[in-house]
C-alpha positions in Angstrom: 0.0 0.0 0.0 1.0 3.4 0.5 -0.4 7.3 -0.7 2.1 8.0 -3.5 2.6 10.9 -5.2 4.4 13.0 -7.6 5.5 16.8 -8.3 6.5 17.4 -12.0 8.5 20.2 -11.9 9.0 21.5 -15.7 12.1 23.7 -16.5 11.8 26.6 -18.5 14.8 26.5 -20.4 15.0 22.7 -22.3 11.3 21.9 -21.0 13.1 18.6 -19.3 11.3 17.7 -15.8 12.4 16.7 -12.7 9.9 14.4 -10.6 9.7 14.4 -6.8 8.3 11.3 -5.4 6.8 10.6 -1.9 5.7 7.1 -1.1 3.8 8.1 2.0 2.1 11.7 1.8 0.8 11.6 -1.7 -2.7 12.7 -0.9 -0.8 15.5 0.9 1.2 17.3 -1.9 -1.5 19.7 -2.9 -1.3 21.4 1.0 2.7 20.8 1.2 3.3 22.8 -3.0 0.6 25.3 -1.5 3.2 25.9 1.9 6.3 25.8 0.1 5.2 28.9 -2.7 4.0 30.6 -0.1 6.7 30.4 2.5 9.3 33.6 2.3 11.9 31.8 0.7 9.6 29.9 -1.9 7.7 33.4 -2.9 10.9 35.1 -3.0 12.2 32.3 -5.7 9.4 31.7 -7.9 11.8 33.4 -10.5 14.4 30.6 -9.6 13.9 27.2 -10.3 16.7 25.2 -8.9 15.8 27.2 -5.4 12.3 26.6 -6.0 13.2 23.1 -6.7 15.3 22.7 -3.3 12.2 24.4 -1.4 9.5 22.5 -2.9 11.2 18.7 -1.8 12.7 20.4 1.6 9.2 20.9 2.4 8.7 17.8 1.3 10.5 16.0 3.6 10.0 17.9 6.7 10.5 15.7 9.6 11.6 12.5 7.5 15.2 14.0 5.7 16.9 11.3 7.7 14.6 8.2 6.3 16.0 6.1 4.0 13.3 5.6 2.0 9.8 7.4 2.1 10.7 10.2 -0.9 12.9 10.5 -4.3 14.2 12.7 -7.3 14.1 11.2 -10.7 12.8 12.1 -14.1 10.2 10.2 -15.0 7.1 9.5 -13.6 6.5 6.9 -10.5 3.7 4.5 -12.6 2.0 4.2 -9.2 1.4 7.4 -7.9 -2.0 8.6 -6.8 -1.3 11.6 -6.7 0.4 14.0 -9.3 0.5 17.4 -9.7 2.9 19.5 -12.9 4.6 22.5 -12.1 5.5 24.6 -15.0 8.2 27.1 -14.2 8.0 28.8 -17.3 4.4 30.0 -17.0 4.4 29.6 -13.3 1.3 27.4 -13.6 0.0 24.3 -11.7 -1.9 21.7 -12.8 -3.8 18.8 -10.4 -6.6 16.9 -11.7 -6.9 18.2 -15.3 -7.4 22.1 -14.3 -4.5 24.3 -14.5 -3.5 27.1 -11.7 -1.6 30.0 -11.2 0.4 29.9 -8.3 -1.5 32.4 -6.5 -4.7 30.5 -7.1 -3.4 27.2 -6.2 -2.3 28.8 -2.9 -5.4 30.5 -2.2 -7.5 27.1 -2.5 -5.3 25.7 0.1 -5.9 28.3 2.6 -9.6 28.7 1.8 -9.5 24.7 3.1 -10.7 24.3 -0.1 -10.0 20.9 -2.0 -8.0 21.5 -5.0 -9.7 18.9 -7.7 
């Protein structure tokens, strides 16, 4: 079993991705992308993507950076995952569950408490 999960981060420049894997706290992502643009240093790197990167998966792994397993980088997809969600540096878009987001919308549904589907 497990709740896994994906972020797809897109680059801007060669449109490669990076994928950040969680085999526990899928179901979370939505609520832990939402904290980590919004936090000081995420807002103040949107601009930056290998910062934004290294702020999205730290939040990630909040409490568990010691674990051996539990969360990954790679660049494809995890087949499994129940959760996935595409980060588009470039247009500084999200998309979950087929509808796409600006960052400051996809933020805003998480503190509204408001399911982002």
């Amino acid at each position: 079993m497990g709740d896994r999960g994906n972020i797809v981060l897109r680059s801007k420049r060669d449109h490669k991705q990076i994928v950040l894997y969680t085999h526990w706290t899928g179901s979370d992502l939505p609520s832990i992308l939402a904290k980590a643009l919004d936090s000081r240093p995420g807002r103040n790197r949107w601009d930056d993507e290998p910062y934004l990167n290294r702020i999205i998966f730290c939040e990630m792994l909040k409490g568990n950076v010691d674990e051996e397993t539990g969360y990954g980088i790679g660049v494809s997809e995890a087949g499994d995952a129940d959760t996935v969600i595409y980060l588009n540096h470039s247009e500084q878009t999200i998309v979950f569950n087929g509808k796409m987001y600006s960052y400051e919308d996809f933020i805003l549904m998480q503190k509204l408490g408001h399911p982002v589907v």
